[in-house]
C-alpha positions as CSV (number, residue, x, y, z in Angstrom):
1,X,8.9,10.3,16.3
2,X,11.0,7.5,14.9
3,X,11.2,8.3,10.9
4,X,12.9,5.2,9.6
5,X,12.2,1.2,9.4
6,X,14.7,0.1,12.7
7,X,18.3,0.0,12.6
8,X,18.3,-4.0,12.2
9,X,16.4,-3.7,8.9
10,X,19.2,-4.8,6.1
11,X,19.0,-1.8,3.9
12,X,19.4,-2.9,-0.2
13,X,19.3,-1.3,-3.9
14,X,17.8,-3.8,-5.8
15,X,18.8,-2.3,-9.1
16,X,17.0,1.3,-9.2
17,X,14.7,0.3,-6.1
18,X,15.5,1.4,-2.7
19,X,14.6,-1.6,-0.1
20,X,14.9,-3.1,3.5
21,X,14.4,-6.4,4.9
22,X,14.7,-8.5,7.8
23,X,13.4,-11.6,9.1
24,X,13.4,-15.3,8.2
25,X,10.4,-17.6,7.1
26,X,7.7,-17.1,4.5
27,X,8.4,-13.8,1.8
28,X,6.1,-10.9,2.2
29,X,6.3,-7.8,0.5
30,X,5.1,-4.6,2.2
31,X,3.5,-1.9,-0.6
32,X,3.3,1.8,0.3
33,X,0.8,4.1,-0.4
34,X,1.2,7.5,-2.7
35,X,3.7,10.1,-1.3
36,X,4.6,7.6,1.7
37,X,8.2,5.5,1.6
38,X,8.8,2.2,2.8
39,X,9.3,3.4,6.2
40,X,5.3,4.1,6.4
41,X,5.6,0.3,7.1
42,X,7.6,1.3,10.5
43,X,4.2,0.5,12.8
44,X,3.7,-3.1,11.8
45,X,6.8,-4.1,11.3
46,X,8.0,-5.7,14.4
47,X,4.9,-7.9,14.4
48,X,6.0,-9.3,11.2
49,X,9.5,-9.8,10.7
50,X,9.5,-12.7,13.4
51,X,7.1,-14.2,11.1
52,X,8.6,-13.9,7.3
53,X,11.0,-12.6,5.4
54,X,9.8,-8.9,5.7
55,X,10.6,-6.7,2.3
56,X,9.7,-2.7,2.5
57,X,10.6,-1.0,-1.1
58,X,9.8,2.5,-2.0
59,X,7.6,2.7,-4.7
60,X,8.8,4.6,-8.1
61,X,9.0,8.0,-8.3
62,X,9.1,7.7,-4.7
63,X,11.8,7.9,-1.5
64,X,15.4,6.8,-2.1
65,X,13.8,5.2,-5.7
66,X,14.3,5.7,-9.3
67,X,12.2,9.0,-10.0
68,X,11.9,8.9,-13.9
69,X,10.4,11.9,-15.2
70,X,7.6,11.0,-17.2
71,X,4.2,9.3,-18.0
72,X,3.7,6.7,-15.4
73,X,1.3,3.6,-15.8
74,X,0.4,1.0,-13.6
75,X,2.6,-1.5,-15.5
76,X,5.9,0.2,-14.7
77,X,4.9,-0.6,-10.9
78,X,4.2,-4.2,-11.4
79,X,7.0,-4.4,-13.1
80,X,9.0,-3.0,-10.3
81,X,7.1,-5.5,-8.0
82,X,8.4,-8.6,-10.0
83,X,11.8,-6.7,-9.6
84,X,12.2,-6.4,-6.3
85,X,10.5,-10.7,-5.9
86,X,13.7,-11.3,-8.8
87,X,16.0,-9.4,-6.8
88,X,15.3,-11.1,-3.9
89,X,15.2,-14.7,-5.4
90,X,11.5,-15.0,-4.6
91,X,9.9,-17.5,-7.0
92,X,6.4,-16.8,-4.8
93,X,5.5,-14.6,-1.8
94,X,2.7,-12.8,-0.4
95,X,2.1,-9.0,-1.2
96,X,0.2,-6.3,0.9
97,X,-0.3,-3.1,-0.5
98,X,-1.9,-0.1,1.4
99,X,-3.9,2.3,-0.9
100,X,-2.4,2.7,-4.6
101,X,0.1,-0.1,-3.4
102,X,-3.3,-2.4,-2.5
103,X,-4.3,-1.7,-6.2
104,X,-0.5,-2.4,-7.5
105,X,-0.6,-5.7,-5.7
106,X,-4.1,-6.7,-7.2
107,X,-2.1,-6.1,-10.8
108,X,0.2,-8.2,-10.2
109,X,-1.6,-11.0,-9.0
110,X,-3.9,-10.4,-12.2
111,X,-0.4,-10.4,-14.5
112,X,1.3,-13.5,-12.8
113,X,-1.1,-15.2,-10.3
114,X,1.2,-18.5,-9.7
115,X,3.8,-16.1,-8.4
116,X,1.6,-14.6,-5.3
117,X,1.0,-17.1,-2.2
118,X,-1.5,-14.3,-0.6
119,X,-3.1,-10.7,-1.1
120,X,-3.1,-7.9,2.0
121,X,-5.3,-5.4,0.2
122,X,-5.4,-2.3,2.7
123,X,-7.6,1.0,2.4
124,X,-7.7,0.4,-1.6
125,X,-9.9,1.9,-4.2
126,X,-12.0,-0.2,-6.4
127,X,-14.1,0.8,-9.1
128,X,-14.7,4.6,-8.3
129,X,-18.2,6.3,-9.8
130,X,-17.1,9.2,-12.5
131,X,-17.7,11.5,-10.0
132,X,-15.6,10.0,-7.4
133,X,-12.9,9.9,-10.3
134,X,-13.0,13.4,-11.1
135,X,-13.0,14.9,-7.6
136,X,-9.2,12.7,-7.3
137,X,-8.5,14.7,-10.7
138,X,-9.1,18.0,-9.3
139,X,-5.9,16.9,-6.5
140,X,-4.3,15.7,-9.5
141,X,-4.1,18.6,-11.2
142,X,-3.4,21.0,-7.9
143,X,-0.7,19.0,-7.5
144,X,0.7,19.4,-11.1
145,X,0.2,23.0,-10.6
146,X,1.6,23.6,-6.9
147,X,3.5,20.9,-5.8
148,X,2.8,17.9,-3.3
149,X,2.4,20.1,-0.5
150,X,-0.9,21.4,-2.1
151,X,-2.8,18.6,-1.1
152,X,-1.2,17.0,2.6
153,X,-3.4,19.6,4.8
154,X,-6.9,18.1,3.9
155,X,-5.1,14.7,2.9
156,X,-4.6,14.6,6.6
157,X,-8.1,15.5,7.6
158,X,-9.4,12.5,5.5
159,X,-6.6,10.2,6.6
160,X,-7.0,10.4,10.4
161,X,-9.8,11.2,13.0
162,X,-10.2,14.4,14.6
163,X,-8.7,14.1,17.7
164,X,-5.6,12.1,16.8
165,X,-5.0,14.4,14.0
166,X,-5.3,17.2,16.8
167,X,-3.3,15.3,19.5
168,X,-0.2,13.7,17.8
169,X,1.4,16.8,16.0
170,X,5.0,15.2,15.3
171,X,3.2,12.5,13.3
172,X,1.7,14.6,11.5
173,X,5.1,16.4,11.0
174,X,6.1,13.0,9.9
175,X,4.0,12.3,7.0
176,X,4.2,16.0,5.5
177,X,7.6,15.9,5.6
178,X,7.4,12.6,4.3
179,X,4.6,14.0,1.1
180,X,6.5,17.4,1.1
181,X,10.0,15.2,0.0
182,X,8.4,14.0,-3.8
183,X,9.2,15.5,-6.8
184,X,6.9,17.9,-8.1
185,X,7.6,16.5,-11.7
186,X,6.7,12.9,-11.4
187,X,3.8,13.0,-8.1
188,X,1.5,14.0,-10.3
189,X,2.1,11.6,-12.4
190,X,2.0,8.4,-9.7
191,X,-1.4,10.4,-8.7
192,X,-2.8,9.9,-11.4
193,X,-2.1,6.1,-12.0
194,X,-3.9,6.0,-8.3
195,X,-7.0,8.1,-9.8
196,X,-7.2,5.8,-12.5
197,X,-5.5,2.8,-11.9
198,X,-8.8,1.1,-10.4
199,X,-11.0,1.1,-13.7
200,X,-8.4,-1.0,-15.2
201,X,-7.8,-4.0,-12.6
202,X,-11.6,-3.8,-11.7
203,X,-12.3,-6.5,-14.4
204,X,-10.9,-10.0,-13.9
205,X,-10.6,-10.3,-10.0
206,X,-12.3,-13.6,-10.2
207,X,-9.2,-15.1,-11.3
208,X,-7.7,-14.2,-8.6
209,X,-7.3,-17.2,-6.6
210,X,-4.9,-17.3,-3.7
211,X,-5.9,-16.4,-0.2
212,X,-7.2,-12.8,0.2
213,X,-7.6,-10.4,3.5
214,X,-9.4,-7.1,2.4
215,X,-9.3,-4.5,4.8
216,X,-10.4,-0.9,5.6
217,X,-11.8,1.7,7.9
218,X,-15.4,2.2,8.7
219,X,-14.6,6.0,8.2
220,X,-12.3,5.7,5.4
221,X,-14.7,7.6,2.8
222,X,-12.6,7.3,-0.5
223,X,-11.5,3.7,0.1
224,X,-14.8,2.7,1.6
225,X,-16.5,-0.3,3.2
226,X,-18.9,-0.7,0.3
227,X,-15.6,-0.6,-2.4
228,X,-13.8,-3.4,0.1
229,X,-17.1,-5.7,0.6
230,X,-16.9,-5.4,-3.9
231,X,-13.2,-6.3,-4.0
232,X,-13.3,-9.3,-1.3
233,X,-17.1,-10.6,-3.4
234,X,-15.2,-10.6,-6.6
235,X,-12.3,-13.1,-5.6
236,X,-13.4,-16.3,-4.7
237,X,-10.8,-16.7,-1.5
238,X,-11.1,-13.5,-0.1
239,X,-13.0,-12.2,3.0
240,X,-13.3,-8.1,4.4
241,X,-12.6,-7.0,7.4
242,X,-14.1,-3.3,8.8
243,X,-12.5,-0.9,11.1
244,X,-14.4,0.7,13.3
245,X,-14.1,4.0,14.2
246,X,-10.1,4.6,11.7
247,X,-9.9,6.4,8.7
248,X,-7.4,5.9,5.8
249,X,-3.9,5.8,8.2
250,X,-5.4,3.5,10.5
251,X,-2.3,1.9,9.7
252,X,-0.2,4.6,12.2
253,X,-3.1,6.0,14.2
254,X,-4.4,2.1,15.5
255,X,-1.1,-0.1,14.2
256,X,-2.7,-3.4,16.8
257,X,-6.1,-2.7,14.6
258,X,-4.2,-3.6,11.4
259,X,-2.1,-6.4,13.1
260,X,-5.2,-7.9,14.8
261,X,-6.0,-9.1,11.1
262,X,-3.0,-9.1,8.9
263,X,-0.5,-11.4,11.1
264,X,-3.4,-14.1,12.1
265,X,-4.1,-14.4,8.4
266,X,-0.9,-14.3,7.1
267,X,0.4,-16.9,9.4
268,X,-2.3,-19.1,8.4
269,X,-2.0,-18.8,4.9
270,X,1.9,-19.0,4.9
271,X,2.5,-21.2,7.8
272,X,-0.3,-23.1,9.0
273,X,-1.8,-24.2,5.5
274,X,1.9,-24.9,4.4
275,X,2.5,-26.8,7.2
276,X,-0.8,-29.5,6.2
């Protein structure tokens, strides 16, 4: 099981944010989901790097990252967006964010729309019913108590079907390894940005302009069909896509499933339409 973005990826700190890159063309930012790295990006990268100017980072708090201990909000990861777009000398690029990073990219196209040239909003929350909020809490607060490793077995029973979960045992390996590596001090606390984080950018997607791909699993029950039909309706450029049969890693268990419909939109957005 290959654990790291390949060997020609051009590995970078820009200031406390841990990075890789490769490619020429268009920019596009890769976001990674809580407890992942930017090597969760591993299974679509080849497809995209011949494309754009591919950029992995690890969130905060997260992989080879800063990991300051305390409060987080879901400013401090915008802000570490704009970052790494500064550190790269991107005046505009596209973002796509998987999960909480699907939610980070929708806050920073809210902060600085002119900036973002397209949205790839993956598996992401929107809007969650109380009860949906507080069940997240209760994973929350096990992790505070016992540590990231509390919450990876039935995180991986939501995150991929039955028999692939059954059937691909050094993946699996792979992403607790990968959830087992965060801090105990500061996972809660990007956890709980996720649980919350979708109340506050829920308001306001209308002014979201650019081009928009919206994009989850038909079985991915917490970042659900019905939450990315909401999300694409409330942004006047954006369409949703449904994958049938996935759940929330579609992204590793069925990578051509996620490339089928990110690389043919972003290539039209960031080529084809810039080429008119």
């Amino acid at each position: 099981m290959i654990e790291t973005l390949p060997p020609e990826a051009t590995e970078a700190m820009i200031g406390r944010w841990a990075t890789s890159s490769q490619g020429e063309g268009p920019p596009v930012i890769l976001i990674h989901g809580l407890g992942m790295n930017r090597h969760m990006w591993q299974w679509q990268w080849d497809a995209l790097t011949p494309h754009f100017e591919t950029v992995a980072y690890d969130l905060m708090g997260h992989g080879e990252s800063d990991k300051p201990e305390r409060r987080y909000e879901m400013s401090d990861f915008v802000d570490q967006v704009i970052d790494v777009m500064d550190g790269y000398g991107f005046g505009h690029c596209a973002l796509v964010g998987f999960s909480l990073g699907g939610m980070i990219a929708r806050a920073v196209a809210l902060k600085c729309p002119e900036r973002i040239t397209a949205l790839g909003i993956l598996h992401s929350a929107h809007d969650r019913t109380q009860e949906e909020r507080d069940a997240i809490m209760i994973r929350v607060n096990q992790a505070r108590k016992d540590g990231p490793a509390a919450t990876i077995e039935a995180a991986l029973e939501r995150w991929f079907t039955p028999g692939f979960l059954a059937n691909n045992p050094e993946m699996m390996d792979l992403i607790r390894r990968w959830v087992r590596s965060n801090s105990k001090a500061v996972y809660p606390e990007s956890y709980r940005v996720l649980a919350e984080g979708d109340a506050e950018i829920a308001k306001g997607l209308e002014t979201i302009t650019c081009p928009a791909l919206v994009l989850t699993a038909e079985e991915d029950y917490g970042n659900s069909p019905d939450m990315s039909r909401r999300i694409a309706g409330a942004m006047p450029n954006a369409h949703a896509e449904i994958l049938p049969g996935l759940r929330h890693m579609a992204l590793a268990e069925d990578p051509d499933a996620i490339i089928k419909w990110l690389l043919p939109f972003l290539k039209h957005v960031l080529i084809e339409l810039a080429d008119d």
